[in-house]
N, C-alpha and C positions, 0 to 999 in steps of 0.2 A: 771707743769700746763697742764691740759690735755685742747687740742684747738676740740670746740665745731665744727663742721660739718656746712658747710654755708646752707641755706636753697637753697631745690630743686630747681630748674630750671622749672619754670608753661610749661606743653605740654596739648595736645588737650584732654586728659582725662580731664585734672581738669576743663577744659573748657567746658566738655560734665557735669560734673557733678554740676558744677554751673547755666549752661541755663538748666537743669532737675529740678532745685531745684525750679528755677523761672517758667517752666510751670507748676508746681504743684502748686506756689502758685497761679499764676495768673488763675488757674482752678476754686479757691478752693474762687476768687472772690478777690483776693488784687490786685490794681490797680497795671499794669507794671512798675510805675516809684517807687511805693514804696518796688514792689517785686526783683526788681534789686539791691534797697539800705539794703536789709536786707540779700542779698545774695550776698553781700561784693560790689556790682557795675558793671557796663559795664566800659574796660576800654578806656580811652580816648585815647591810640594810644597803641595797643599791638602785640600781634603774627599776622601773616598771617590769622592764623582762628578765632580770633577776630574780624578783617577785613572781612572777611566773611561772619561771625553771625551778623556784623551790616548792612552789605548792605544787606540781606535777611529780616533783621527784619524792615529796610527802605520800601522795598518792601510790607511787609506786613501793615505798616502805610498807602503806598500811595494808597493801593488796599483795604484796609479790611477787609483783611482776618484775618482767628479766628488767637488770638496772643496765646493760649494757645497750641494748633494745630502744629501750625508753629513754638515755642520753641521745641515742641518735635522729630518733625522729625530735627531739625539742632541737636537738642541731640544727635540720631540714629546720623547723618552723622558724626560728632564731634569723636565719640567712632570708628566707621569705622576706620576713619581716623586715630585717633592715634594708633590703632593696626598694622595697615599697615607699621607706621611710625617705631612704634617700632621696629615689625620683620626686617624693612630694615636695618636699625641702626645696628643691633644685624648681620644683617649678611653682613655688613660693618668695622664692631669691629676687624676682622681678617685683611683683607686689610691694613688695617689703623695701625693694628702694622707692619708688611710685612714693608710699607712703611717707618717708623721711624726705624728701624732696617736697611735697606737698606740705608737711606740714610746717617746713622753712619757710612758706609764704608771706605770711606777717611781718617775719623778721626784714626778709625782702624789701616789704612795703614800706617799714621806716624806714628803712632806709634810702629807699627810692624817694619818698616824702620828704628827706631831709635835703637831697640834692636839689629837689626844684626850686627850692626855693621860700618866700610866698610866707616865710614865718611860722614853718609846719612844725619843728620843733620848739619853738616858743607857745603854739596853739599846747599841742599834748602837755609841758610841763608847766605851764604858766595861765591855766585856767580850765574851767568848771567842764568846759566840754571836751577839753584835752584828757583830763582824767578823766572822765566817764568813758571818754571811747578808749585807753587805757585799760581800764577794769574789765569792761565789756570783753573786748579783744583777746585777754587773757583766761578770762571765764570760757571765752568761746576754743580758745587754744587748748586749754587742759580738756575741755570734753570732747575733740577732736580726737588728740592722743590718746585717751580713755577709750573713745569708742574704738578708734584703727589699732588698738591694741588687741582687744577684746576681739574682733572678727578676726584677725592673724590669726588669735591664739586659737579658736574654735575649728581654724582649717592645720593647723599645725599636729601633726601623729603626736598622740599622748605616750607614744613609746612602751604600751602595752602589745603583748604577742594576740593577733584577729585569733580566735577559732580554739584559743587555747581552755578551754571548757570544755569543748571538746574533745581537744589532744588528753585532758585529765580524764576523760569517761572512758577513752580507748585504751590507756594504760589499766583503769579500775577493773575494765570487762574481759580486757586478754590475756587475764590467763582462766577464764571458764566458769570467774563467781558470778553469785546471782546480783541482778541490778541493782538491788532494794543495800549488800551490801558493799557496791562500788559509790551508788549513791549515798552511802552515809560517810564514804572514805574522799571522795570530793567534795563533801561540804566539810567536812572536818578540816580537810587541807586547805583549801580556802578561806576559810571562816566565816561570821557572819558578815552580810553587805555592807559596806559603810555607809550606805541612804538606803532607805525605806525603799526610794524610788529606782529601781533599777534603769542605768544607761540603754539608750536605744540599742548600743552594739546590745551588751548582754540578752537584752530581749528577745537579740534577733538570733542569739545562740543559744539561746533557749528554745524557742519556736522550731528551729535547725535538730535541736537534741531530740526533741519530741517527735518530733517528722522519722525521722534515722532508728531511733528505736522502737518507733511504732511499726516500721517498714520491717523491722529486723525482725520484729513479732510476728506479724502476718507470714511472713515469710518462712520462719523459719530456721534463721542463718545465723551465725555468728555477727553479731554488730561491732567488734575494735572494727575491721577494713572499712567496714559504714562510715562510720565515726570517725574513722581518719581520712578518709575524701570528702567528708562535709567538713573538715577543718578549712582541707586546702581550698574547697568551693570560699569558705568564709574568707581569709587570706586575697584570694584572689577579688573579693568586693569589697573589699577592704582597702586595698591596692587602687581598684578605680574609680571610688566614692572621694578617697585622701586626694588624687588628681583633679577631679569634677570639682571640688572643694576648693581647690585652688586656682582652679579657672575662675570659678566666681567670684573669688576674692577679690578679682581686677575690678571685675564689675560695681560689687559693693562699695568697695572704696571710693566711689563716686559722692556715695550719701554722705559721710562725714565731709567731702572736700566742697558740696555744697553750702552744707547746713553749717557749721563750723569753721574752716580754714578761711574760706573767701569770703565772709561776712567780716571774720580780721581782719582780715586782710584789704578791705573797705576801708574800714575803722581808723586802722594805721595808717594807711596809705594814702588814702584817697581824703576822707571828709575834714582830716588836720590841711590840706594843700587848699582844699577848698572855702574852709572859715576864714585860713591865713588870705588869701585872695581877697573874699568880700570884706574881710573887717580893711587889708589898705585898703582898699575900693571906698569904701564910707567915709575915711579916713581925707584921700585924697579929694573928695568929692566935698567934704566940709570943710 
């Protein structure tokens, strides 16, 4: 019986492609709640850029700006984003066997140990320093996996839309209100932070926001256009921070394969072949 394939996993493509489907409707003059129900729905708690797309489209309720408008640029951001995601992904793929392959090592090792000979699996099960280098090896195993998890996951897209803090101030300001209340219609939509401590990215969208509408002051000028090219600036570093991220990830993998796998990897392998050795050796010798 041939086993059918589970359905895809939703990424921020199918997500650009369902908020495109809904600003064309809602262009084309069908009201936005009934153009979200015929383009399967917003959903009630899903990815990162789900969450995203509703607090911008929040934004766009509490301010009034055109909603037909504002699906389409979170579309644009939406497709950004998952390209980015993907390239990283893609060049995470290597690491990420590197790692399962490495951390196989151990297992290797007994079993390499057990072919030599030499009484390596009598040493591990059958006395004091068999299980110690057991324990040891396994101790040393899980914090390998612990750590090579932890560095993936720090280089792996948390599947948030870059710059979309932005993309919210440029919907709050374009249609011509004052900042003080597009600013209080992007915290609202968003709500309060879930840490005290604001993420590097947000800070650096922040830093971004202040620059954009300080310039827009001095200047003069309408700031949404501002605001919506320092999105795409963000996006765009965003895009080759997630890459540079993953180039190092080859590199760091080194530290865990030091400190952890190949000290197992000793353990199991090697110092059971080598007790089993000297103890015939004293053996034969008395």
């Amino acid at each position: 019986m041939t086993r059918r394939p589970g359905p895809r996993p939703r990424d921020a493509a199918d997500d650009a492609r369902t908020v495109d489907r809904v600003a064309t409707l809602v262009a084309a003059g069908v009201p936005p709640p009934r153009a979200w129900e015929l383009a399967g729905g917003l959903p009630r708690s899903g990815t990162p850029a789900w969450d995203d797309v509703r607090a911008v489209l929040r934004v766009a309720e509490h301010t009034g700006a055109p909603v037909a408008t504002t699906l389409r640029a979170l579309a644009r951001a939406l497709r950004r984003s998952a390209a980015s995601d993907r390239a990283v992904r893609v060049a995470l793929a290597g690491p990420r066997a590197s790692a399962r392959v490495v951390l196989a090592l151990p297992a290797f090792g007994l079993l390499l140990g057990s072919t030599w000979g030499a009484g390596a699996v009598q040493v591990l099960v059958g006395t004091p320093i068999g299980w110690t280098c057991c324990v040891l090896a396994a101790v040393l195993v899980v914090l390998g996996r612990t750590w090579t998890a932890r560095l993936v996951r720090r280089a792996t897209p948390d599947g948030r839309v870059p710059g979309i803090l932005l993309d919210a101030w440029a919907v709050a300001v374009a249609g011509g209100g004052s900042w003080v209340a597009g600013g209080r219609a992007v915290q609202a939509a968003f709500g309060p932070p879930v840490s005290t401590v604001p993420s590097q990215a947000r800070r650096g969208e922040e830093e971004r926001l202040r620059e954009v509408l300080g310039l827009a002051q001095r200047a003069g000028v309408p700031a949404a256009a501002l605001l919506r090219a320092a999105a795409e600036d963000v996006r765009d570093d965003a895009a080759a921070a997630g890459l540079e991220a993953a180039e190092r990830l080859a590199v760091r993998l080194v530290l865990p394969l030091g400190v952890c796998v190949l000290p197992a990897f000793v353990l199991v392998g090697v110092v059971p072949v080598v007790v089993g050795v000297l103890s015939s050796t004293v053996v034969d010798g008395g």
